[in-house]
N, CA, C, O and CB atoms as a CASP TS submission, in Angstrom:
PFRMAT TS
TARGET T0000
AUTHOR 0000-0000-0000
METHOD Language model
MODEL 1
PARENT N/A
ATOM      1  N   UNK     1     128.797  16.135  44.596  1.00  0.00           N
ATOM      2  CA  UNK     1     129.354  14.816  44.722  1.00  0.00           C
ATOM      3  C   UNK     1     128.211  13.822  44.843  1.00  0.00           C
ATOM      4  O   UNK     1     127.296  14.122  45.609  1.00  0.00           O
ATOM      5  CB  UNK     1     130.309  14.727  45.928  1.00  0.00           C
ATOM      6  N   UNK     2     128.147  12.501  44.079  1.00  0.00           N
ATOM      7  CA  UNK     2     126.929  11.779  44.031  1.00  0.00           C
ATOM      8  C   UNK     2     127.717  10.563  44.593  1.00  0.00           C
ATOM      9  O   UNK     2     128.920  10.791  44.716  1.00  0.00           O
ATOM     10  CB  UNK     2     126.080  11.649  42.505  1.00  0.00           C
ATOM     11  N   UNK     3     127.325   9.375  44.945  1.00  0.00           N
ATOM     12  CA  UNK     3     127.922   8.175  45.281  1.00  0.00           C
ATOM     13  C   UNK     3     126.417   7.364  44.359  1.00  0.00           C
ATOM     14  O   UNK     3     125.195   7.430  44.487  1.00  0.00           O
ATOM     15  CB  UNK     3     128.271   7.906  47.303  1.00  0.00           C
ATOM     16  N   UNK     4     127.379   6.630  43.433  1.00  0.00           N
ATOM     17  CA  UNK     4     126.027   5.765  43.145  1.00  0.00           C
ATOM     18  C   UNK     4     126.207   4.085  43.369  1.00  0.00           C
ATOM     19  O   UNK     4     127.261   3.485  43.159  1.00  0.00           O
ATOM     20  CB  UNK     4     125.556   6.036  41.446  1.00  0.00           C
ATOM     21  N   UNK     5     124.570   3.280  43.982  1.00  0.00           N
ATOM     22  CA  UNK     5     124.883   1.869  44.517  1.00  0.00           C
ATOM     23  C   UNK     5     124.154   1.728  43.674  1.00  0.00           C
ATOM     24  O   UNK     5     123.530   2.714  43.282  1.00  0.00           O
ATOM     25  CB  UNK     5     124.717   1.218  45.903  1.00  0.00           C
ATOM     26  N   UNK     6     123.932   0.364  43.022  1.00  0.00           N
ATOM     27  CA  UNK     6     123.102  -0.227  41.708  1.00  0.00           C
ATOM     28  C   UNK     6     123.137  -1.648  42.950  1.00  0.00           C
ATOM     29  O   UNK     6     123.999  -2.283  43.557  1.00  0.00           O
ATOM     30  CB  UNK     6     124.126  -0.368  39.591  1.00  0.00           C
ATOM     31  N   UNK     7     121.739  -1.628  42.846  1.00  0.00           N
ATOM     32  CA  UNK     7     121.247  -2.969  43.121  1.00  0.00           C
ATOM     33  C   UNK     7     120.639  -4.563  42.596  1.00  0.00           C
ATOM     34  O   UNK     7     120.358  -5.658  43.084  1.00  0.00           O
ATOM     35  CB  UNK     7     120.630  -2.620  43.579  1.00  0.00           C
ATOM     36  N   UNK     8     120.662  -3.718  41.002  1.00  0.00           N
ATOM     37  CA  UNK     8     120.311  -4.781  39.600  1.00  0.00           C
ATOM     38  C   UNK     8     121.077  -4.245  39.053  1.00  0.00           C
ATOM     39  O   UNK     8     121.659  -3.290  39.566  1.00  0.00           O
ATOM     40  CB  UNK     8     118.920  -4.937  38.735  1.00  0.00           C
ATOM     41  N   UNK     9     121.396  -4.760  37.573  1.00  0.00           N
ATOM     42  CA  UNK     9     121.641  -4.358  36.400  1.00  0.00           C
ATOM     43  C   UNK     9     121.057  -3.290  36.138  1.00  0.00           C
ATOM     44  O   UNK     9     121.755  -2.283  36.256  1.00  0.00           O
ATOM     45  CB  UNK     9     121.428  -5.145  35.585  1.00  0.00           C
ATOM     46  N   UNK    10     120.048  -3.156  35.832  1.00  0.00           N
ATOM     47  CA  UNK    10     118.981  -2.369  35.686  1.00  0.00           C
ATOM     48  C   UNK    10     118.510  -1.253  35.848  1.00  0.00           C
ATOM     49  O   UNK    10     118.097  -0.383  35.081  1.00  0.00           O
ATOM     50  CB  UNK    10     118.460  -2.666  35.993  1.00  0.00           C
ATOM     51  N   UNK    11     118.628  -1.371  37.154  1.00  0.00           N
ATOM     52  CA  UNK    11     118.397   0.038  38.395  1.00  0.00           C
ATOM     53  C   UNK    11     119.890   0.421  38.916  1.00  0.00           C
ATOM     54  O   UNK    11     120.902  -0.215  39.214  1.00  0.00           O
ATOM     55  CB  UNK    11     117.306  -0.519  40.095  1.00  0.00           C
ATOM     56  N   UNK    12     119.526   1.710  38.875  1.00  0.00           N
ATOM     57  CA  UNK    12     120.538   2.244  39.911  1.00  0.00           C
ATOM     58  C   UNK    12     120.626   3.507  40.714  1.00  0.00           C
ATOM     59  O   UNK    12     120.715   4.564  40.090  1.00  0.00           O
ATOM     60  CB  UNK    12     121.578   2.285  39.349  1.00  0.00           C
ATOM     61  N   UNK    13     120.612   3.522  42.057  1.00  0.00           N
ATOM     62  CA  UNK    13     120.018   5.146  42.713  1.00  0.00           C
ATOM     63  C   UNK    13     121.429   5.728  43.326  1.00  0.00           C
ATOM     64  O   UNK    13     122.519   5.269  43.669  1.00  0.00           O
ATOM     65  CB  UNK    13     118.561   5.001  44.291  1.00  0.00           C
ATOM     66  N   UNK    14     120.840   6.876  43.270  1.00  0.00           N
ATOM     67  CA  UNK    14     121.891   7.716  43.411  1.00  0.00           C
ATOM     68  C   UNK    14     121.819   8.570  44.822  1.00  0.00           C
ATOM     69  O   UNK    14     120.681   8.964  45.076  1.00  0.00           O
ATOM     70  CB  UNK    14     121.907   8.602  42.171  1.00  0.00           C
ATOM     71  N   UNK    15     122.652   8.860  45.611  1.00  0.00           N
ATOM     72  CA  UNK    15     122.765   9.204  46.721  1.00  0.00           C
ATOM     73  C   UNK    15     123.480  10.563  47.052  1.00  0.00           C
ATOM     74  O   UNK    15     124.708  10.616  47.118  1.00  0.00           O
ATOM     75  CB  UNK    15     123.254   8.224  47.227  1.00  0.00           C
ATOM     76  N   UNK    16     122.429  12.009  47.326  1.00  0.00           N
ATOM     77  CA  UNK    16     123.695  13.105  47.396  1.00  0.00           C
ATOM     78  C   UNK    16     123.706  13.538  48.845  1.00  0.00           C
ATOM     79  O   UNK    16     123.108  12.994  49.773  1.00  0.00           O
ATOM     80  CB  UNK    16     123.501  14.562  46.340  1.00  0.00           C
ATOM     81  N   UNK    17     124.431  14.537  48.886  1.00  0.00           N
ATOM     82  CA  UNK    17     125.509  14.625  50.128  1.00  0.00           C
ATOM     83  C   UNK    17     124.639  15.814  50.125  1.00  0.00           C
ATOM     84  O   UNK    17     124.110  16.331  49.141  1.00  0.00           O
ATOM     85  CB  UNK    17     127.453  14.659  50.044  1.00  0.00           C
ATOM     86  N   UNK    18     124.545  16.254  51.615  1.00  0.00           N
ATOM     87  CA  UNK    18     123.785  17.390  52.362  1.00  0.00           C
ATOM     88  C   UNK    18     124.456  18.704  52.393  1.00  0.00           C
ATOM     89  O   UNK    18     125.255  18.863  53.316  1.00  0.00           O
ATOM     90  CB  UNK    18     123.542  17.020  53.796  1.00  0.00           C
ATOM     91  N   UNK    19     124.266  19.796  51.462  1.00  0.00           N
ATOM     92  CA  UNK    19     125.481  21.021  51.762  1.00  0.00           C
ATOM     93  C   UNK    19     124.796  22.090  52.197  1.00  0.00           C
ATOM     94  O   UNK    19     123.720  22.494  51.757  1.00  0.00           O
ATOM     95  CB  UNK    19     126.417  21.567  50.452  1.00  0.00           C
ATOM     96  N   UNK    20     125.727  22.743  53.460  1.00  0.00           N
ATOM     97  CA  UNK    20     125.041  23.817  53.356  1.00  0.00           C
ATOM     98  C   UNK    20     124.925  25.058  52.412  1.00  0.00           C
ATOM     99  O   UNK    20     125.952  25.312  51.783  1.00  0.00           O
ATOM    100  CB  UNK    20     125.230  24.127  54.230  1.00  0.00           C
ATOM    101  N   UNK    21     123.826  25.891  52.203  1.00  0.00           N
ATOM    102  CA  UNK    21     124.127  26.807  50.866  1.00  0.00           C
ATOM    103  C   UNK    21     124.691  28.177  50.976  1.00  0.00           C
ATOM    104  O   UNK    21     124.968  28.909  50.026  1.00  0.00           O
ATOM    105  CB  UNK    21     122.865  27.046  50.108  1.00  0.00           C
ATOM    106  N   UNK    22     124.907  28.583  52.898  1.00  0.00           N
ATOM    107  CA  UNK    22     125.659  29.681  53.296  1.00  0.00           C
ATOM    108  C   UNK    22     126.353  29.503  54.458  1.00  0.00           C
ATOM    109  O   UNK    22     125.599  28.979  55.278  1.00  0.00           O
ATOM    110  CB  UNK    22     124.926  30.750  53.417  1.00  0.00           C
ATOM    111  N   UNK    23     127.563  29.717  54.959  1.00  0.00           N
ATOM    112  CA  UNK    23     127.783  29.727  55.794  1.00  0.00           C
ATOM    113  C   UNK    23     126.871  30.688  57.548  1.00  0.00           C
ATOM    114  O   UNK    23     126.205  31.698  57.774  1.00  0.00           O
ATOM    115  CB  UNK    23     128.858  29.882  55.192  1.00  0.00           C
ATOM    116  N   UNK    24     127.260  29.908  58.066  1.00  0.00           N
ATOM    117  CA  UNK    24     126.729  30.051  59.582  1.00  0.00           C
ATOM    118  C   UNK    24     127.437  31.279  60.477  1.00  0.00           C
ATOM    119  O   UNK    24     128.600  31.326  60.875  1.00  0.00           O
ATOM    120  CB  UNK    24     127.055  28.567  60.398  1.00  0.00           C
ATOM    121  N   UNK    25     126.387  32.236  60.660  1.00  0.00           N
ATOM    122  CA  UNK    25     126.816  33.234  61.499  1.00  0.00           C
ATOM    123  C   UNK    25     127.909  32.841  62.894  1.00  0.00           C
ATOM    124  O   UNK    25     127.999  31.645  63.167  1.00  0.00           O
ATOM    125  CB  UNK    25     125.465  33.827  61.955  1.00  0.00           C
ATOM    126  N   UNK    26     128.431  33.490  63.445  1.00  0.00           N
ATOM    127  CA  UNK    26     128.559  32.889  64.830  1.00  0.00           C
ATOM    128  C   UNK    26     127.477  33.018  65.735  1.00  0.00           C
ATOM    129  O   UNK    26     127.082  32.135  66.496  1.00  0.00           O
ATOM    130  CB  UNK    26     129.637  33.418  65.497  1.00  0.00           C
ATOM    131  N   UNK    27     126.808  34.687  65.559  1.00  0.00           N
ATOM    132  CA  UNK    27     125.354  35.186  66.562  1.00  0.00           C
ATOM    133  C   UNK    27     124.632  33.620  66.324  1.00  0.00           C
ATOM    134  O   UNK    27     124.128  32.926  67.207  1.00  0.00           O
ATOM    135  CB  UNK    27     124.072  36.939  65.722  1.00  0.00           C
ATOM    136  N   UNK    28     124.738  33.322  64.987  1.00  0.00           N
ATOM    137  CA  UNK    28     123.346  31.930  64.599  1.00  0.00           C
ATOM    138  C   UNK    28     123.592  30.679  65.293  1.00  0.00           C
ATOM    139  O   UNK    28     122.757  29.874  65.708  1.00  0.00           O
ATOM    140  CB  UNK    28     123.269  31.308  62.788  1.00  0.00           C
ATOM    141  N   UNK    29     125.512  30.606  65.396  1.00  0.00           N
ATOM    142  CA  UNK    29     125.671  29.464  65.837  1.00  0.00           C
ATOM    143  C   UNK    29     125.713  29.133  67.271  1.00  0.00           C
ATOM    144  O   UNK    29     125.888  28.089  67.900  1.00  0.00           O
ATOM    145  CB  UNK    29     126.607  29.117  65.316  1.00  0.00           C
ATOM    146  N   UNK    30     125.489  30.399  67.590  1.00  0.00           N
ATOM    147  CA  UNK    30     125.853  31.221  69.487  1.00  0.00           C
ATOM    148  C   UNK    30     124.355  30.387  70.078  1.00  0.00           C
ATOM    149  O   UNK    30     124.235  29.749  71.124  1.00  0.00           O
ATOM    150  CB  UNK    30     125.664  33.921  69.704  1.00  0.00           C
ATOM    151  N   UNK    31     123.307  30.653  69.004  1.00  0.00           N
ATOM    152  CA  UNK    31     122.173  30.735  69.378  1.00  0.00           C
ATOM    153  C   UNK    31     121.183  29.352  69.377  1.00  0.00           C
ATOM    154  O   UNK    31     120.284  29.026  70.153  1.00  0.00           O
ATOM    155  CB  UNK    31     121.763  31.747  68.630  1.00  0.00           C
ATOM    156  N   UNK    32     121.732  28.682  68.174  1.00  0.00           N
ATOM    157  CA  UNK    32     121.476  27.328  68.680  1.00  0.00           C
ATOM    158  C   UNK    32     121.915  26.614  69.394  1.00  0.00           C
ATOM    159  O   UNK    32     121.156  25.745  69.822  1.00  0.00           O
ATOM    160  CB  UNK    32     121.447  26.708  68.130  1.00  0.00           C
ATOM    161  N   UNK    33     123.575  26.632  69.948  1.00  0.00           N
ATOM    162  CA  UNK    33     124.485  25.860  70.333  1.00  0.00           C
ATOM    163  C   UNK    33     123.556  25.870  71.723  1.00  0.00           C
ATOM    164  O   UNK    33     123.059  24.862  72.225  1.00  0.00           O
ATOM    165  CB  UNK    33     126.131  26.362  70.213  1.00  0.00           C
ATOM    166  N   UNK    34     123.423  27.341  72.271  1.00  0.00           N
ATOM    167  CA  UNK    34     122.849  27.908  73.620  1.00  0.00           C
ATOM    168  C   UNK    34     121.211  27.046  73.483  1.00  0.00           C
ATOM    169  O   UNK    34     120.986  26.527  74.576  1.00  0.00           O
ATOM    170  CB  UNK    34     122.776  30.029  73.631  1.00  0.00           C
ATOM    171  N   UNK    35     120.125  26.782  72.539  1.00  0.00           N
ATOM    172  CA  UNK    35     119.176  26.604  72.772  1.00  0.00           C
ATOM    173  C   UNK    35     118.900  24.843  72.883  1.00  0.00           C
ATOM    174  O   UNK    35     118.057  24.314  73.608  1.00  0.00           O
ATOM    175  CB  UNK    35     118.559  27.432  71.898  1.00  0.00           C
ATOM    176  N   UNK    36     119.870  24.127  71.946  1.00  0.00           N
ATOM    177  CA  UNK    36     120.513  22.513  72.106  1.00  0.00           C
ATOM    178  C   UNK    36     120.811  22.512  73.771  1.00  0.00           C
ATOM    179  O   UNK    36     120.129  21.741  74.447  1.00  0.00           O
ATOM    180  CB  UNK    36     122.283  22.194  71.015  1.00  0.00           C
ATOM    181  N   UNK    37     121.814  23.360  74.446  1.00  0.00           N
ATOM    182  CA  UNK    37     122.022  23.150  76.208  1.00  0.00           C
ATOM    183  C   UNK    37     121.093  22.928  76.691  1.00  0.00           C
ATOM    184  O   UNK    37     120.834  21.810  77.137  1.00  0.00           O
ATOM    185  CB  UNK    37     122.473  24.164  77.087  1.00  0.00           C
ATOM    186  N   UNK    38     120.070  24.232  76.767  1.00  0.00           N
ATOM    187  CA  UNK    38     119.019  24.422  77.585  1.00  0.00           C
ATOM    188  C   UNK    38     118.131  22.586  77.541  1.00  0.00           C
ATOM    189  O   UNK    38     117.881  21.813  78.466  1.00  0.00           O
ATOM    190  CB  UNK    38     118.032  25.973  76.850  1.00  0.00           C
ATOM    191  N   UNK    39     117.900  22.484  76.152  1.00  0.00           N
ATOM    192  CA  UNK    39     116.692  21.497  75.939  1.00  0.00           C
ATOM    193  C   UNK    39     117.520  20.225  77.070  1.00  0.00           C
ATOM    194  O   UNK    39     116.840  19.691  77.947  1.00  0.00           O
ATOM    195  CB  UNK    39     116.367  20.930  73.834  1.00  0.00           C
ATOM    196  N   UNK    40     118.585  19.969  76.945  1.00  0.00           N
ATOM    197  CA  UNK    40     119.435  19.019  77.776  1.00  0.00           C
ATOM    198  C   UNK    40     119.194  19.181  79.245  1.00  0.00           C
ATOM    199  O   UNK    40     118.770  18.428  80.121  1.00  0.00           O
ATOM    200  CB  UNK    40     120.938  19.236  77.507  1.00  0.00           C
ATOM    201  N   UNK    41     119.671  20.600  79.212  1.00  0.00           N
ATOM    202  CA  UNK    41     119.014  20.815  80.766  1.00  0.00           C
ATOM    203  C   UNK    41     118.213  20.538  81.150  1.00  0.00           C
ATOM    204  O   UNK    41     118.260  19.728  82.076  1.00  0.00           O
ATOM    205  CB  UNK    41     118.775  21.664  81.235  1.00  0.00           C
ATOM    206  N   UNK    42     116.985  21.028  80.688  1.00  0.00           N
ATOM    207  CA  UNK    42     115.438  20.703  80.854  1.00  0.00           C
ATOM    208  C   UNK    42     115.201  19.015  81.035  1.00  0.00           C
ATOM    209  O   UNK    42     114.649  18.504  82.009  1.00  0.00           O
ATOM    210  CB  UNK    42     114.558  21.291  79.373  1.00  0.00           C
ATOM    211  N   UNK    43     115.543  18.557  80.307  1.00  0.00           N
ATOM    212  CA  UNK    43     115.503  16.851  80.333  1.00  0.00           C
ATOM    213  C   UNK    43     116.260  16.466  81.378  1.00  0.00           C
ATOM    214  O   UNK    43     115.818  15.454  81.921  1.00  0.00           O
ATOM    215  CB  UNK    43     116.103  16.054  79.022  1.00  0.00           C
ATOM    216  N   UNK    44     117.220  16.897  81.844  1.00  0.00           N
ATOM    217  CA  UNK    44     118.179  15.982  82.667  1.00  0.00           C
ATOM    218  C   UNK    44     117.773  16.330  84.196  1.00  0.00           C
ATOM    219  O   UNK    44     118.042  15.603  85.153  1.00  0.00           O
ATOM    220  CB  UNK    44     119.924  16.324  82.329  1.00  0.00           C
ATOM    221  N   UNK    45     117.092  17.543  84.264  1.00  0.00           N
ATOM    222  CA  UNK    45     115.939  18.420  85.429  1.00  0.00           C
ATOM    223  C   UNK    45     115.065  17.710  85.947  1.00  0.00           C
ATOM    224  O   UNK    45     115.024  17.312  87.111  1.00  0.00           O
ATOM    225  CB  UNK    45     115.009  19.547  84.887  1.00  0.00           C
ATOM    226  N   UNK    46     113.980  17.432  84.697  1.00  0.00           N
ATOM    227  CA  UNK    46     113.042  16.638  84.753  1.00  0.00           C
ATOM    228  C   UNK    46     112.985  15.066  85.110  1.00  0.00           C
ATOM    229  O   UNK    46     112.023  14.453  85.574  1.00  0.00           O
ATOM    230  CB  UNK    46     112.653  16.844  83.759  1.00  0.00           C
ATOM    231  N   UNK    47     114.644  14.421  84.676  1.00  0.00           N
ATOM    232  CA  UNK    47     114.819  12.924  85.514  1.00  0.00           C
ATOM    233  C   UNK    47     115.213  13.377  86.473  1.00  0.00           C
ATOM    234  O   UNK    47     114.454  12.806  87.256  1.00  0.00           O
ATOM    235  CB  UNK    47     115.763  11.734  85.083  1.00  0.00           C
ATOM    236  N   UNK    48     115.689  13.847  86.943  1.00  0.00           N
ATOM    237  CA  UNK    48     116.538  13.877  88.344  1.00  0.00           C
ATOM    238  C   UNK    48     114.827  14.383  89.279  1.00  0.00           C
ATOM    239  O   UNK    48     114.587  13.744  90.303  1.00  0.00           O
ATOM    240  CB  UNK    48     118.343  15.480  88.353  1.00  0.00           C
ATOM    241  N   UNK    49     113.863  15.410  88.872  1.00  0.00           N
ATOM    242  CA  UNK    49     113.151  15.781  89.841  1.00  0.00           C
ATOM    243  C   UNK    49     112.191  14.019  89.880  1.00  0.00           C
ATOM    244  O   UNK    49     111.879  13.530  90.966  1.00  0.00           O
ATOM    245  CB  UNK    49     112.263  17.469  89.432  1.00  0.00           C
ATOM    246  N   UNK    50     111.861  13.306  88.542  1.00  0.00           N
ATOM    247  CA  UNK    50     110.979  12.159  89.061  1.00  0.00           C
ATOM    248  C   UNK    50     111.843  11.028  89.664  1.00  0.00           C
ATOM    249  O   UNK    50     111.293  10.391  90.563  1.00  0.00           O
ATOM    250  CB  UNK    50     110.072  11.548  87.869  1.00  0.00           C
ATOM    251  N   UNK    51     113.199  10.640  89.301  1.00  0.00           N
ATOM    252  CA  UNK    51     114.244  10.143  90.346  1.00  0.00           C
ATOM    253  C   UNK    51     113.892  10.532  91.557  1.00  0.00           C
ATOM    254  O   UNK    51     113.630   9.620  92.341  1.00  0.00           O
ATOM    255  CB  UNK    51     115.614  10.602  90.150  1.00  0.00           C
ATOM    256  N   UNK    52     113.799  11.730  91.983  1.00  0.00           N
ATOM    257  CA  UNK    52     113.982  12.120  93.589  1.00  0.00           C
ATOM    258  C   UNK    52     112.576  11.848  94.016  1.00  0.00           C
ATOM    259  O   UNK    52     112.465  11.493  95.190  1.00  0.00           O
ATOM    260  CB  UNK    52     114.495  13.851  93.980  1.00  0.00           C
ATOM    261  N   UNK    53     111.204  11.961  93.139  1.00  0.00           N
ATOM    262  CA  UNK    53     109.601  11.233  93.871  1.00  0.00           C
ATOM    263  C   UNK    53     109.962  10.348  93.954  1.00  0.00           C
ATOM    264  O   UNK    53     110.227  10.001  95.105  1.00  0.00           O
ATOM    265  CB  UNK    53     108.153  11.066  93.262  1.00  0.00           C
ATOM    266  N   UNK    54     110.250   9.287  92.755  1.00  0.00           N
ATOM    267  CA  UNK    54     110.391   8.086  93.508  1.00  0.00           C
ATOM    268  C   UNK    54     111.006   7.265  94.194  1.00  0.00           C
ATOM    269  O   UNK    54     110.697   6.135  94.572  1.00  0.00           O
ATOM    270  CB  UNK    54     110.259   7.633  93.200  1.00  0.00           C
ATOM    271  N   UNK    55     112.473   8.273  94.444  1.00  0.00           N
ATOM    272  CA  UNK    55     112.915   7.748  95.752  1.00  0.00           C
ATOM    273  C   UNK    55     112.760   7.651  97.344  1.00  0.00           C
ATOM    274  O   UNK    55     113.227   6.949  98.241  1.00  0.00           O
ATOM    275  CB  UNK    55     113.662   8.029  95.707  1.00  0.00           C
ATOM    276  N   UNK    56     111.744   8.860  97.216  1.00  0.00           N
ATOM    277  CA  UNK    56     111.232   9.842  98.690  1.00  0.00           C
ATOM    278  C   UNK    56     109.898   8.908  98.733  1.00  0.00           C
ATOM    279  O   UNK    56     109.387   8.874  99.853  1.00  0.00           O
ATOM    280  CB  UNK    56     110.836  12.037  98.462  1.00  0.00           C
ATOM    281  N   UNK    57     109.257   8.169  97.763  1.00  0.00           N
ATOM    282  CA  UNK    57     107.666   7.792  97.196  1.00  0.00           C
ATOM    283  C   UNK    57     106.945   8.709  97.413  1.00  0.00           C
ATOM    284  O   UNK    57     105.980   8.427  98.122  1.00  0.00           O
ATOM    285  CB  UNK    57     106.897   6.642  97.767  1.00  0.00           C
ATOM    286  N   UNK    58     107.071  10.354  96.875  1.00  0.00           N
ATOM    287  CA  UNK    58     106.152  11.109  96.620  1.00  0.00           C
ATOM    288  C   UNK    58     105.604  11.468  95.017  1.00  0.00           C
ATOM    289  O   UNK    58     105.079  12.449  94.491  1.00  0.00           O
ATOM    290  CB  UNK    58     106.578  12.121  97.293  1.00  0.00           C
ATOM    291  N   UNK    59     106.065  10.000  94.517  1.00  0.00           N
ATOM    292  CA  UNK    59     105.007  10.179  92.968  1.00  0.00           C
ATOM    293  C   UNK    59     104.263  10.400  92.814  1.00  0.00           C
ATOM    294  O   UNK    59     103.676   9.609  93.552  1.00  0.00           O
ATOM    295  CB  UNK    59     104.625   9.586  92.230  1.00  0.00           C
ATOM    296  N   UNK    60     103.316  11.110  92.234  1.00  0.00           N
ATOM    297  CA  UNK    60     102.195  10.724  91.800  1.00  0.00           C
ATOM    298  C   UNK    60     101.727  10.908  90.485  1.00  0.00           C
ATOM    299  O   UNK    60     100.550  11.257  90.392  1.00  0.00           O
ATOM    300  CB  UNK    60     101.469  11.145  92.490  1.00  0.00           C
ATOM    301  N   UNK    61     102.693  10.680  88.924  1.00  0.00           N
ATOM    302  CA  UNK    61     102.416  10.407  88.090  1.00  0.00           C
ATOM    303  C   UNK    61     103.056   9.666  87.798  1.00  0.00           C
ATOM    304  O   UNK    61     103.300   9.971  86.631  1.00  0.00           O
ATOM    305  CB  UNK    61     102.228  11.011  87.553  1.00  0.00           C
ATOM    306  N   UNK    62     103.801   8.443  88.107  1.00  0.00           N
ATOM    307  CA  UNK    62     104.754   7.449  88.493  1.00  0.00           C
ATOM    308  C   UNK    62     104.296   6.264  89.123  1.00  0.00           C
ATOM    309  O   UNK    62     104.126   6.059  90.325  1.00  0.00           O
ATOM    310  CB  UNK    62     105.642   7.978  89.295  1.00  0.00           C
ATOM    311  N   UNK    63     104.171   5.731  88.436  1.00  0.00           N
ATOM    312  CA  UNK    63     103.503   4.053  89.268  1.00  0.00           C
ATOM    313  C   UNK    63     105.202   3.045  89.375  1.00  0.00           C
ATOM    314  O   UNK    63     105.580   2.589  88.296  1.00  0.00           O
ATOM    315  CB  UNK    63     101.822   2.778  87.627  1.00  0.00           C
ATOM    316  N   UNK    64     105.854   2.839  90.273  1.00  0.00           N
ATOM    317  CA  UNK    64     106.568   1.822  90.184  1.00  0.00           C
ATOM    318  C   UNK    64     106.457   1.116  91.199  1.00  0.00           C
ATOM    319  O   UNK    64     106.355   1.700  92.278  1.00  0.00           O
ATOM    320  CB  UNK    64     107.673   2.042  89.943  1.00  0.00           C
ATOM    321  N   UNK    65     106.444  -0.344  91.162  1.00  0.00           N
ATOM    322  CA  UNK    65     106.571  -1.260  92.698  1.00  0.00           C
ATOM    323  C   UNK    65     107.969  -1.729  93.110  1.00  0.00           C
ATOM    324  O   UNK    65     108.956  -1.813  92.378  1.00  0.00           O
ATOM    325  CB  UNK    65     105.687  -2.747  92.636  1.00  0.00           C
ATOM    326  N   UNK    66     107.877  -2.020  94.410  1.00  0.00           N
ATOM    327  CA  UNK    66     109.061  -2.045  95.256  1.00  0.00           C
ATOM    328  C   UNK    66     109.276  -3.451  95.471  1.00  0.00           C
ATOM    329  O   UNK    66     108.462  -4.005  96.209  1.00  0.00           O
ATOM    330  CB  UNK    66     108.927  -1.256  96.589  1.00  0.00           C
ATOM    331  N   UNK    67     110.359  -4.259  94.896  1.00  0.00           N
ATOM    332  CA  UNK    67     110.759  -5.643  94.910  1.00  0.00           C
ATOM    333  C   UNK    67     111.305  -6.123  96.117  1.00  0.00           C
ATOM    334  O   UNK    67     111.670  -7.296  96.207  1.00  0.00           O
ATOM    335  CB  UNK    67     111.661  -5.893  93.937  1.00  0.00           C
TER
END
């Protein structure tokens, strides 16, 4: 499937659609779905532990001042 936009007369580009070329295991889909969580985890870990320095003010790779 192509969608085409022409921006002159002249020219015109063409735009295709992303397919996949096999379907997706479940083990495959088990395994990213599980490795997408973790990375979330990890991030949402990591604010909450520099949230809690600089609420306690035991930063110390954290510079913020107090208004």
């Amino acid at each position: 499937m192509s969608f085409t936009s022409s921006y002159t007369d002249e020219q015109s580009i063409h735009f295709y659609m992303a397919v996949p070329k096999k379907r997706t295991s479940a083990s495959k889909k088990r395994i990213h779905k599980n490795f997408w969580k973790r990375k979330g985890y990890w991030a949402a870990l990591k604010a909450f532990c520099l949230g809690k320095s600089l609420s306690t003010g035991n930063s110390k790779s954290f510079c913020a001042t107090n208004k």
